[in-house]
Each structure stands twice: as C-alpha cells, then as structure tokens.
C-alpha positions as CSV (number, residue, x, y, z in Angstrom):
1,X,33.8,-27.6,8.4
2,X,34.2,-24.5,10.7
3,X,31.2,-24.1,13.3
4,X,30.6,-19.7,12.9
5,X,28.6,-17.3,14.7
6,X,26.9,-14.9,13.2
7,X,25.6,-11.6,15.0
8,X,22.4,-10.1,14.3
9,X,19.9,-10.6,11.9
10,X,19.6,-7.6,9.4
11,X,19.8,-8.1,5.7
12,X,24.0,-8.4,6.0
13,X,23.4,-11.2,9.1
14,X,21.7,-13.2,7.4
15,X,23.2,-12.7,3.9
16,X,26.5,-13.6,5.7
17,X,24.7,-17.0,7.3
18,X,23.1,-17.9,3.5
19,X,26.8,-18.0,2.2
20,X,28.8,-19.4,5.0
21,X,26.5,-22.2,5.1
22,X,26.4,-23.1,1.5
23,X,30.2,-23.3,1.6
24,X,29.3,-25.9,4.1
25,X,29.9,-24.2,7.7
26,X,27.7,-25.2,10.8
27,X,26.4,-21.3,11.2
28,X,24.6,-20.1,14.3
29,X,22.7,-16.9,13.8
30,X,21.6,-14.6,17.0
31,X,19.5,-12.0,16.9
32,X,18.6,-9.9,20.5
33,X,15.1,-9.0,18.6
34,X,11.7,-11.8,18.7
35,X,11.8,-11.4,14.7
36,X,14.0,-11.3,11.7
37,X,14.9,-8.4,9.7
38,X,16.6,-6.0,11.8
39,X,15.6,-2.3,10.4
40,X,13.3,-4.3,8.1
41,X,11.0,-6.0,10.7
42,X,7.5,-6.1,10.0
43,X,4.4,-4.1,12.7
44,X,1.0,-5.9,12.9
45,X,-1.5,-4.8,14.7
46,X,-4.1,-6.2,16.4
47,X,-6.7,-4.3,14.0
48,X,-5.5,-5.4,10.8
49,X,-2.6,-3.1,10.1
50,X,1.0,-4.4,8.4
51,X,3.7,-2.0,8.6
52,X,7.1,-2.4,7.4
53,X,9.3,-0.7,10.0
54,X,12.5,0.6,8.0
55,X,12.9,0.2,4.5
56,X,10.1,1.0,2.2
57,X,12.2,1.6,-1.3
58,X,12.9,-1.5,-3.5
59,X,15.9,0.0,-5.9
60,X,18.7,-1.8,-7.4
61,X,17.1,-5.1,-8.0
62,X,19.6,-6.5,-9.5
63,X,21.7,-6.9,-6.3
64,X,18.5,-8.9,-5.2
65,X,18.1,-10.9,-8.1
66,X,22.2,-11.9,-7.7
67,X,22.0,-13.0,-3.8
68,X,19.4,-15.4,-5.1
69,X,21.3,-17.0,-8.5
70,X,24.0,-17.6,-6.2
71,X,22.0,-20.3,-4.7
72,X,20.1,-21.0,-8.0
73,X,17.3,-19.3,-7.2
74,X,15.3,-16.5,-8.4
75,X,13.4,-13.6,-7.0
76,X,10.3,-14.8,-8.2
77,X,10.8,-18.3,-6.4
78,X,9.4,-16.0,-3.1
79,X,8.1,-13.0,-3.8
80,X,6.2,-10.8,-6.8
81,X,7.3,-7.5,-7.8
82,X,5.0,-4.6,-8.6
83,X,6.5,-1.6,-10.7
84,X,5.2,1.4,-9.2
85,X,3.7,4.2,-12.1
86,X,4.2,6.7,-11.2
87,X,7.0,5.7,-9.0
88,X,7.0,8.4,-6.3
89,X,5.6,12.5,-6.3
90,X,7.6,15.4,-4.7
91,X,5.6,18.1,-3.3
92,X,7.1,21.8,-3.2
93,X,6.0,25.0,-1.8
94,X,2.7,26.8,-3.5
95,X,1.6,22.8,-3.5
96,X,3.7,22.5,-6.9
97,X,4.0,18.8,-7.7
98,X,6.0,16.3,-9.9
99,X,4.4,12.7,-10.8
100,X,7.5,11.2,-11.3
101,X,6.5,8.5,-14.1
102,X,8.2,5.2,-14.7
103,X,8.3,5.3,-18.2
104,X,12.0,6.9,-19.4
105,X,10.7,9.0,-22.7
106,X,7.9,10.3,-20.3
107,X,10.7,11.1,-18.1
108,X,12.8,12.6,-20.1
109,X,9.4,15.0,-21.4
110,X,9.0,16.0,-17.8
111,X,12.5,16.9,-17.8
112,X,11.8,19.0,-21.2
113,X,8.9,20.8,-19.4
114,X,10.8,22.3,-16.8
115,X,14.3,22.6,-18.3
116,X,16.0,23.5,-21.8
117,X,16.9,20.4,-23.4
118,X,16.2,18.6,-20.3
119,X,16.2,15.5,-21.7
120,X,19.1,15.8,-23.6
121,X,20.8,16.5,-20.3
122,X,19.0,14.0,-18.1
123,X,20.2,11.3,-21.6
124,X,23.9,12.7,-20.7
125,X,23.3,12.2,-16.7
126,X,22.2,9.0,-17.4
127,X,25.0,7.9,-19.5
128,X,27.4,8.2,-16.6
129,X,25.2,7.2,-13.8
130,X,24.8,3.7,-15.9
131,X,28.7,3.4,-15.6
132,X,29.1,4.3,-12.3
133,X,26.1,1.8,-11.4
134,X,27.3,-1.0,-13.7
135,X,30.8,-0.9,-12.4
136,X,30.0,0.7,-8.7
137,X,27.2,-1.4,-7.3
138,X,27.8,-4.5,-9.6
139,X,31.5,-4.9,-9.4
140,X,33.4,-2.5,-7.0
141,X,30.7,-2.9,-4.1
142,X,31.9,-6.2,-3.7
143,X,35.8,-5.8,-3.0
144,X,36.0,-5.6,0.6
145,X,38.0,-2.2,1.2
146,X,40.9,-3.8,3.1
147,X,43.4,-1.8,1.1
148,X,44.5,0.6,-1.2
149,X,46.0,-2.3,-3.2
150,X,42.8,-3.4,-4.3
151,X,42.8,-0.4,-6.9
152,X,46.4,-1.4,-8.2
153,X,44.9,-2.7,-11.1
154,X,45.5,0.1,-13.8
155,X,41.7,-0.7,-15.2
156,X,40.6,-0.7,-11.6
157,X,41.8,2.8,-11.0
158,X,40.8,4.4,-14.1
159,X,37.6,2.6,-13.6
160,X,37.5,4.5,-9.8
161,X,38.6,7.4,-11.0
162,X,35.7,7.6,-13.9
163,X,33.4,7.1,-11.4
164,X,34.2,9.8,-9.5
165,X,34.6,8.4,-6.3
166,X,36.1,12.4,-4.9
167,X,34.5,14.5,-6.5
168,X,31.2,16.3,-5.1
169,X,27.3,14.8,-6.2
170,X,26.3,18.6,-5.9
171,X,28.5,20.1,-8.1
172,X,28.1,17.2,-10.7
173,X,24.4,17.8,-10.9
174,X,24.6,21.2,-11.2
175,X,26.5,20.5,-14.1
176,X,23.7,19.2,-16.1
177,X,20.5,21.2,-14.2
178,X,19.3,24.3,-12.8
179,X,15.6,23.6,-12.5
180,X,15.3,23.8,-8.8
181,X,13.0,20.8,-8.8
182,X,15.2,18.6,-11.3
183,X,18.2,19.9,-8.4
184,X,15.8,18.4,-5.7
185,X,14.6,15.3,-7.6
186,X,18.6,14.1,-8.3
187,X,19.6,15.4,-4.9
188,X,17.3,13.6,-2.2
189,X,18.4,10.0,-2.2
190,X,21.5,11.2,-1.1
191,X,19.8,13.9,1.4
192,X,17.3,11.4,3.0
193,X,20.0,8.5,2.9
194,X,23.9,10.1,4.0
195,X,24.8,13.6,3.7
196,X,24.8,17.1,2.5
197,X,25.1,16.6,-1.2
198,X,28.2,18.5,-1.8
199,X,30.3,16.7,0.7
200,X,28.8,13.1,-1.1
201,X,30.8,12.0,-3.8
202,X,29.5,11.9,-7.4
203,X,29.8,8.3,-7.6
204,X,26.5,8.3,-5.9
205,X,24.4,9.5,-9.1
206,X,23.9,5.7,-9.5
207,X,21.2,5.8,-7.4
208,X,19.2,8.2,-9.8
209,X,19.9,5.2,-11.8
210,X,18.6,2.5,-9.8
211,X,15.5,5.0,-9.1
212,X,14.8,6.6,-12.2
213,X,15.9,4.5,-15.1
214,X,15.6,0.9,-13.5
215,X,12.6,1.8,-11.6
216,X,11.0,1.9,-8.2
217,X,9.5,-1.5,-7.2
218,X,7.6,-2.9,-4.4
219,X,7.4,-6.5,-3.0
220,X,4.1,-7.7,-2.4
221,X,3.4,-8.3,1.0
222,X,6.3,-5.9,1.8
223,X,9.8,-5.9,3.0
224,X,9.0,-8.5,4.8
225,X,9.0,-10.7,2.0
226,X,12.4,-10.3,1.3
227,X,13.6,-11.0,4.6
228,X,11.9,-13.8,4.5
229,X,13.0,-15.1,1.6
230,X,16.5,-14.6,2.9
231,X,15.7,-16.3,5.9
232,X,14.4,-19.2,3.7
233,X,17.4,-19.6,1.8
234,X,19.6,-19.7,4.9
235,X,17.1,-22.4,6.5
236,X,17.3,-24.6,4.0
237,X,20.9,-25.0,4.1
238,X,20.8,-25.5,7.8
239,X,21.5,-21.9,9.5
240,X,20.3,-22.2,13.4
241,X,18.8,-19.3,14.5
242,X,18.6,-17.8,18.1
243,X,15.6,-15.1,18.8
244,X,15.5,-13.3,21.8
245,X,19.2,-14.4,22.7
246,X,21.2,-11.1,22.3
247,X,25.3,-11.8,22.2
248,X,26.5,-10.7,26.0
249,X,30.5,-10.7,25.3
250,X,32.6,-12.1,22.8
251,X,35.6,-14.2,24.3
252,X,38.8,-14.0,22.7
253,X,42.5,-16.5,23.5
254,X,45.8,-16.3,22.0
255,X,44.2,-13.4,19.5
256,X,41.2,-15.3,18.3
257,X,37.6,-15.8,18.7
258,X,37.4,-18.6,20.7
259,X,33.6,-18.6,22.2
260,X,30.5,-15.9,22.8
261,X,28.1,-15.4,25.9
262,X,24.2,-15.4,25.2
263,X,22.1,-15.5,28.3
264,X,22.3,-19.5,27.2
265,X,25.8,-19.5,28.7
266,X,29.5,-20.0,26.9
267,X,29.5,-21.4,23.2
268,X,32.6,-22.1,21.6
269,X,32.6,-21.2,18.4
270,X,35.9,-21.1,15.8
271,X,34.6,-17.7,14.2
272,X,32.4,-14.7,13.9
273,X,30.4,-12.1,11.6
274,X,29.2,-9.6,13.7
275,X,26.7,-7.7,11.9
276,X,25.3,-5.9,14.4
277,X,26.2,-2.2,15.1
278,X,29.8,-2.1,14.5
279,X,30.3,0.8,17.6
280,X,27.8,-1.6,19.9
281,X,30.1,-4.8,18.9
282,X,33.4,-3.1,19.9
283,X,32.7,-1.1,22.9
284,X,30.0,-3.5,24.6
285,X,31.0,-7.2,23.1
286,X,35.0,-6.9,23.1
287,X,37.7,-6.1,25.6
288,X,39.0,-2.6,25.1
289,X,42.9,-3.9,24.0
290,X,40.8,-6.3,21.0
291,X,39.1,-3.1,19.1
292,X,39.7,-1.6,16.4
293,X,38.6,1.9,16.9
294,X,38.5,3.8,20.0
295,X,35.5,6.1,20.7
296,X,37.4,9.2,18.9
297,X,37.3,7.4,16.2
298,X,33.6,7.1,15.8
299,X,32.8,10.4,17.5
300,X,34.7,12.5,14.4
301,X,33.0,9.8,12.0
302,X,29.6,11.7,10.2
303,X,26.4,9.3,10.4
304,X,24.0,9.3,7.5
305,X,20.2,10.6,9.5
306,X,18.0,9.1,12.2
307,X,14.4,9.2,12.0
308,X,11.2,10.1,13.5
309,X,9.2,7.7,12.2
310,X,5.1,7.3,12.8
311,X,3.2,4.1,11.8
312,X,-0.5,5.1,11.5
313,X,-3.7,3.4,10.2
314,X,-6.8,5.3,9.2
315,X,-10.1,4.6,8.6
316,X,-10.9,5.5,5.3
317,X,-9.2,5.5,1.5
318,X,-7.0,8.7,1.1
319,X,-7.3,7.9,-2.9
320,X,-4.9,11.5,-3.7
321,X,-1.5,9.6,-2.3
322,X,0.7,7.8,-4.0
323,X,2.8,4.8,-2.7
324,X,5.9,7.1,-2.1
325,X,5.3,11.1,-1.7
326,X,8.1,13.0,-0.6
327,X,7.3,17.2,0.9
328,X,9.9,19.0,-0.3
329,X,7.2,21.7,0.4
330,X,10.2,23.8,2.6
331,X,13.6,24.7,2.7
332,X,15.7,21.9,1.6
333,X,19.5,23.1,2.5
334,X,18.1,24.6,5.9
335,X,16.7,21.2,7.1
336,X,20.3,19.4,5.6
337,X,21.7,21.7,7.7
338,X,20.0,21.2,11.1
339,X,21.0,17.4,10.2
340,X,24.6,17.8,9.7
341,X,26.0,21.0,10.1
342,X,24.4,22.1,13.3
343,X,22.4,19.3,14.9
344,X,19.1,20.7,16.2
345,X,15.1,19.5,15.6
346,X,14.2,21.2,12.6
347,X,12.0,23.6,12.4
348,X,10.4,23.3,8.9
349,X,11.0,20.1,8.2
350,X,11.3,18.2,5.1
351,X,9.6,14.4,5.2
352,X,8.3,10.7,3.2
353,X,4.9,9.8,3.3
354,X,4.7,6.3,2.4
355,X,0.7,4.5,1.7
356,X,1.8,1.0,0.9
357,X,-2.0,0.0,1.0
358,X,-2.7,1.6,-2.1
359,X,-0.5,-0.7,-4.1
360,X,-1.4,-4.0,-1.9
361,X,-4.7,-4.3,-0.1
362,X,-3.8,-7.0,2.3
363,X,-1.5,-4.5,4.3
364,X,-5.0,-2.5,5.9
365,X,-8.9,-3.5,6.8
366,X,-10.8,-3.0,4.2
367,X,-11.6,0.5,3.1
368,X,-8.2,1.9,5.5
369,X,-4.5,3.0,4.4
370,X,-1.6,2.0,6.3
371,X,0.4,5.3,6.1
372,X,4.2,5.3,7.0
373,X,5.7,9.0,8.0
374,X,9.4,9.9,7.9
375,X,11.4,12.9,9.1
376,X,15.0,12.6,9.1
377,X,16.9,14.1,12.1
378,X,20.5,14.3,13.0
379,X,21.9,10.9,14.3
380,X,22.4,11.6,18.3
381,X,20.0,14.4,19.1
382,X,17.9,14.3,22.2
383,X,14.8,14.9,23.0
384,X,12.7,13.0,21.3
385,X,10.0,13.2,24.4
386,X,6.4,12.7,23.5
387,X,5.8,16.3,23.4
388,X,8.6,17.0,21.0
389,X,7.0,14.4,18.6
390,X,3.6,15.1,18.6
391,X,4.4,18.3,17.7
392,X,6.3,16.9,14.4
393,X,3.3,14.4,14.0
394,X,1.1,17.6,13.9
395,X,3.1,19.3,11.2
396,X,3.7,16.6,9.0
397,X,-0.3,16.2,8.8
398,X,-1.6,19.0,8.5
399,X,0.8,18.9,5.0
400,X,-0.4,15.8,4.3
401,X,-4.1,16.9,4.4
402,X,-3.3,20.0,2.6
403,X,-1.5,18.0,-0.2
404,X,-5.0,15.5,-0.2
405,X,-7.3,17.6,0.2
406,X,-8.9,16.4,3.2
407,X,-8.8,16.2,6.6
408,X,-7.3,12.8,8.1
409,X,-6.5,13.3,12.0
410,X,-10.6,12.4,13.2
411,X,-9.9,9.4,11.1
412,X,-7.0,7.7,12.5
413,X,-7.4,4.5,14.5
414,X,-4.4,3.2,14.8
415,X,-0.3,5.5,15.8
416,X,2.6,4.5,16.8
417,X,5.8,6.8,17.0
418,X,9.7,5.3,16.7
419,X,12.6,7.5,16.9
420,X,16.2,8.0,18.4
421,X,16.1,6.1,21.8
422,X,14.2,3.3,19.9
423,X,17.0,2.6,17.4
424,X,19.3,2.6,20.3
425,X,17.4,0.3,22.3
426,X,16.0,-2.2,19.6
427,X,19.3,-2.3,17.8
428,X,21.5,-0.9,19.8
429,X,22.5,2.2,17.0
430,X,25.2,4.8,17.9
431,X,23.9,7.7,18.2
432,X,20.2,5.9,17.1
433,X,21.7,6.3,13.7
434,X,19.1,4.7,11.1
435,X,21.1,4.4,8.3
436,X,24.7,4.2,9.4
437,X,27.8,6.3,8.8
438,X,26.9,8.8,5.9
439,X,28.4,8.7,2.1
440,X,30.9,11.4,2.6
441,X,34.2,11.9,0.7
442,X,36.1,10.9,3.4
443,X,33.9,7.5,4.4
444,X,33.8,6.1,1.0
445,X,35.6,2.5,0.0
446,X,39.3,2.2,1.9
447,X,38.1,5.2,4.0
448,X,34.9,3.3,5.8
449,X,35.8,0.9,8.8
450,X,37.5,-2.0,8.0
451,X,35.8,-5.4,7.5
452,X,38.7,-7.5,9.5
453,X,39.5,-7.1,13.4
454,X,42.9,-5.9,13.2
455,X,43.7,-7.9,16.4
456,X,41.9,-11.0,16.5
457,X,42.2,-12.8,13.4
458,X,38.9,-15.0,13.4
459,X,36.3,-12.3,13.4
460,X,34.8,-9.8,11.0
461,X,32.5,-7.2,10.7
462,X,29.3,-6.7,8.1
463,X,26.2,-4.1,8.2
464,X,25.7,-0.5,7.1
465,X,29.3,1.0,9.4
466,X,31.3,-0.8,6.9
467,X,31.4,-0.9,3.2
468,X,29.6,-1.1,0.8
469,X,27.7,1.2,3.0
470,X,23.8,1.9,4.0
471,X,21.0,0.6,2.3
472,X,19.3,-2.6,1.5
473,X,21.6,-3.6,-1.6
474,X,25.0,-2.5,0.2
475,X,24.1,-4.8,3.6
476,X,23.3,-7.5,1.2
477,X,26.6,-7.0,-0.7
478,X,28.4,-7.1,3.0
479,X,27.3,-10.0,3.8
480,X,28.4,-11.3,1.4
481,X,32.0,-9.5,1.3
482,X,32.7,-10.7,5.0
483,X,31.4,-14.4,4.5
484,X,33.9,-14.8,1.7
485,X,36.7,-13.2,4.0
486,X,36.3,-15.7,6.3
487,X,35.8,-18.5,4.0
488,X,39.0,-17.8,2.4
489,X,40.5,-17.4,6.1
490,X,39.5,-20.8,6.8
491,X,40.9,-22.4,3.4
492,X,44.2,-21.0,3.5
C-alpha cells in the first residue's frame, strides 16, 4: 500500500482519490479552497439563493454513469436526473428563436423547417457523430496520450483516423448545413467551450451528440450533487481530505516525489496527482530543473475562454426563460475573434443565461429565479475592473429583458460578479483560463501535455491542461487515466 497525495479537489482530484483508494492506497486529498468541487463549487446566499459556480450543462452521461459502476454504484444511488424539454433556446438577431426540443423526430422537423432535407442531413451528421462519440469519449478518452504508440494498433488508427481527429469541425458542418442557425446551433459547444471552429478538429461533433441526441440533463439540487456524490464515494473508501490547506512546494530526492509542504508542515508522501492547474503546479510547486515545460511552452499553447460570470437573484418569476438560453443575438465570428484571434473585451458580445430555478424550486425563495450569466472572454485579458463589468452586466440585461419581455434590473436582490483575477486567485488558472487549453488541431490526444513528469518518476498530472481535455466528462476521465498510471507504476 502506497500512501499518495492528491492535489486539488475538482472533478479529476477527486476522481483520481475514488480510484487510488479502491485499489487500496492510503490517499490524502488537498484542496487550497473551504469546499469541494473546484470550478463546480456551489454559492449560497444568505437570502435563499443556490448557485452553481461553473458548470451548468449535464452532457454525456454516460461517462457519469461509468465512474459510478466502477465502484458498483449507480447515478441514481445520489442524485435524480431531470431531462430538460426543451433542452436549451438560441436567440438571434430580429429576436428570432429556436426551442431546441428533446425529442429527436421533433428535431429532426425543426431541422426540415429551416433547411432542405434537414433531417436527412442532421440523420447523416448524426451517424458519424455516434461513431466518433462511441469510440472517442467511451474508448479513446481513456488512453493516456503518452505516445504515438498507443495508435499502433491498425484498428486503433483507422478508428482515429474515421474520427477525424485533423480535420476542421467548421468545414465538416458545412458539409451537411447552410442554415445560418443550424451553422450556429452545431458550432457553439465548441465556440463557448475551446476554439474557433475551424481550427477544432471534427472529432468534436460528438458533442452535438451528447447534446442533441442523448439529451441535456440536470441534477437536482445542482452540480453540486455530483461533486458530492464523488466526494461520497471517495469517503467511503477512506480518502482524507484537507480544506483550506493549499500545497506550498512539492519536494523531490534522487528524481522522485518524496514529500509536499501545506502550511501543516513537511509530509512524506511516496507519490502524487496533482490536479490542480498544471502551469500553477510546475512553475509555483516544483524546482525549475523538475518541469516539464518552460513558460514558452505554455505561452504559444491556445486556452479554451475565460468568463465573466454574474450570479444574480431576483425577486419575481421570469416564466419566458428556459433553463439554458443562449444570445446569439450578434455577430458570432466577430466575438470568436476578439477571443482568439485578437484578444480584446468584446464589444457585441455573445452570452448563456442560465435560470436553474425554473426546473428545481429549492435553488431560490419562493416566487424568485436564480439566474446565472455567462460571457466568454479571451483567457488572459485585463481589466476586468468594476467599471468594465458593469458595463457587460448592463448589456447582457437589457437583452435579457428584451428577449422576456419585461424589465428585471428594479427587481434584483441579490449580484455577484466573477471573472479573470478570480479564476487566478481561487484556483490559481493561467491566464484565469476557465476551461483550460482549447481543442485545437494541434492540442488534441499525443499533442496536449503529458500526463507523466518527465523527470521525476512518482508524480503525475490530471485536470482540464491534459487529456482528455476540458469539461466535466474529460476531468472525470483524467482522473481516472492518471490514477491507473500510477497504480500500474506502483505494481511493476
């Protein structure tokens, strides 16, 4: 039995802890925050309110649903699911709108409506997207990306090469649409989540997938619940966990882990998973000859969006918005492009309105919404000064009341704004990234950074810089990934 440390505790931390310690380990888990979840924390506030801080979209659950077999659990053992109908509306310019239902043949007569044979084509779409899915986030997700060796396998690589792992998502949709909406509907998980579509390969269509044909689902009681449940399943196979206690320095002898500093003092400790920032971990945990990437490295690396976030409670139903609407109401490339082409504050923004509270009333007062705003900005850009976001606050609710119907701003008791120096601060992000480094071409699989230290044998990485990549599902996935690394480490 190896005594581990584990570093933060975010979806992969404690996915990592869960595994370690059923292969019987002694795992201590640290996290520098009061709570669990990392990104996925939960707000309450002192009048009633229950926010979740990060993610708010429950796709692939699948991946969820196999973290838990693995310890013969289910899903259901912790939390209910709720399938949203209609799952989510996108809101375009002249207040056009798309109810975007859960029901695939209502789907695919949307599609019809707005395109020829657009549900023959969305059928076709669909076809490969459930391949790429099935063998991408089920199967391939899980191989660690050490090497280029891992593809030897002749089915492997045909399998890779079907998915389309270099070829652009933009280009591939275009192949089957040219409604501008259908365009915008495939293209913004991709938009919102890691990069400018053309530079993302097409492998990603699996999340219109996970979205479209398995369904957009919400956990009652919030993200929360999941992290809880996570946190359940590591407790009751003994995990220790350390609030408040942030890892100061991670000392290494004879090219191995040998203890870490908390502001409890030394620990000895006869290996780590650090799955907190990757960037933080190497520059600010590890002497500079033990890293495995110097600051170049990570400064020609493209990261996937920050966000100005606002949690807000109002006093009064807003019975016009949906769990999930998304204002695509202005120029989609322009705002990609002040994200990764030229980083600057956007000036007609694109944003996610999220009103959990009208799926589960126990998230608001009685009679209020708990409403959830998200812009995405570029990872690293300053300025995020109280003036600078109230102005964004402004503009994103005066859409919002357009869209409704009805004013909302006289009726708000309850705002809170997070953005770039927050993510640095409360989880130390590079560049107060939110998502991690972006899905590009040239950071997908073998190309992302590498799960193993190069140079000290006993620790590993997990989290959203490494592979799978960002999301929910992929930081469970990594957890996973780098707890197995290290088990087989320990057993050879």
């Amino acid at each position: 039995m190896a005594k581990i440390a584990v570093i933060g505790a975010g979806f992969s931390g404690l996915s990592a802890a869960a595994y370690l310690a059923e292969a019987g380990h002694e795992v201590h888990l640290f996290e520098k925050n009061a709570a669990i979840g990392g990104r996925a924390r939960q707000l309450k506030t002192d009048n009633g309110y229950t926010f979740d801080m990060g993610p708010s979209w429950y796709w692939m659950p699948e991946v969820f649903e196999n973290f838990f077999q693995d310890f013969g659990l289910k899903v259901t053992d912790f939390y209910q699911l709720e399938l949203l109908d209609p799952g989510f509306e996108m809101v375009f310019s002249g207040e056009e709108k798309l109810k975007i239902p859960a029901d695939y043949k209502m789907l695919g007569n949307l599609f019809d409506s707005l395109e020829k044979e657009g549900s023959s084509k969305l059928d076709a779409f669909m076809e490969e997207a459930k391949y790429k899915y099935n063998e991408g986030m089920l199967r391939l997700a899980y191989m660690p990306g050490d090497s280029i060796l891992e593809f030897a396998n002749i089915k492997l690589l045909k399998s890779a090469m079907k998915m389309q792992v270099f070829s652009s998502f933009s280009k591939h949709v275009r192949k089957y649409f040219s409604n501008s909406k259908l365009i915008a509907l495939m293209e913004f998980p991709v938009l919102f989540l890691g990069a400018m579509p053309q530079d993302t390969p097409a492998l990603y269509s699996l999340m219109n997938y996970a979205g479209l044909k398995l369904g957009t689902w919400y956990p009652k009681g919030g993200f929360s619940k999941v992290v809880e449940a996570m946190q359940n399943v590591a407790l009751s196979r003994h995990v220790q966990f350390y609030f408040d206690c942030p890892v100061e320095k991670i000392i290494t002898k004879n090219d191995k882990v040998s203890s870490i500093k908390t502001k409890n003092g030394l620990i000895d400790f006869d290996a780590v998973i650090a799955s907190a920032d990757y960037h933080h971990v190497e520059n600010d945990l590890l002497e500079k000859q033990s890293k495995n990437y110097d600051e170049n490295y990570w400064q020609k690396k493209t990261f996937a969006p920050s966000c100005l976030i606002f949690y807000v409670g109002i006093k009064k139903k807003l019975s016009k918005l949906l769990h999930h609407t998304l204002f695509f109401d202005e120029d989609m490339w322009q705002h990609a492009k002040d994200i990764y082409k030229n980083p600057q504050w956007p000036a007609k923004p694109l944003f996610y309105a999220c009103c959990s509270s009208r799926t589960d009333a126990d998230v608001a007062p009685t009679g209020h919404e708990n409403l959830f705003l998200l812009m995405p900005i570029a990872a690293g850009l300053v300025g995020d000064d109280e003036t600078t976001l109230e102005k964004y606050f402004e503009i994103m609710m005066s859409r919002l009341s357009l869209h409704i119907g009805e004013p909302i701003l006289p009726f708000i008791d309850y705002k809170k704004s997070y953005c770039v120096a927050d993510f640095k601060m409360d989880y130390n992000a590079y560049k107060g990234n939110a998502y991690g480094l972006a899905n590009t071409l040239n950071q997908t699989a073998i190309l992302k950074p590498k799960m193993r230290n190069k140079k000290i044998k006993n620790l590993f990485y997990a989290g959203q810089l490494t592979v799978p990549g960002p999301g929910v599902p992929p930081s469970i996935i990594s957890g996973k990934i780098a707890a197995e690394l290290l088990i087989k480490q320990l057993n050879a």
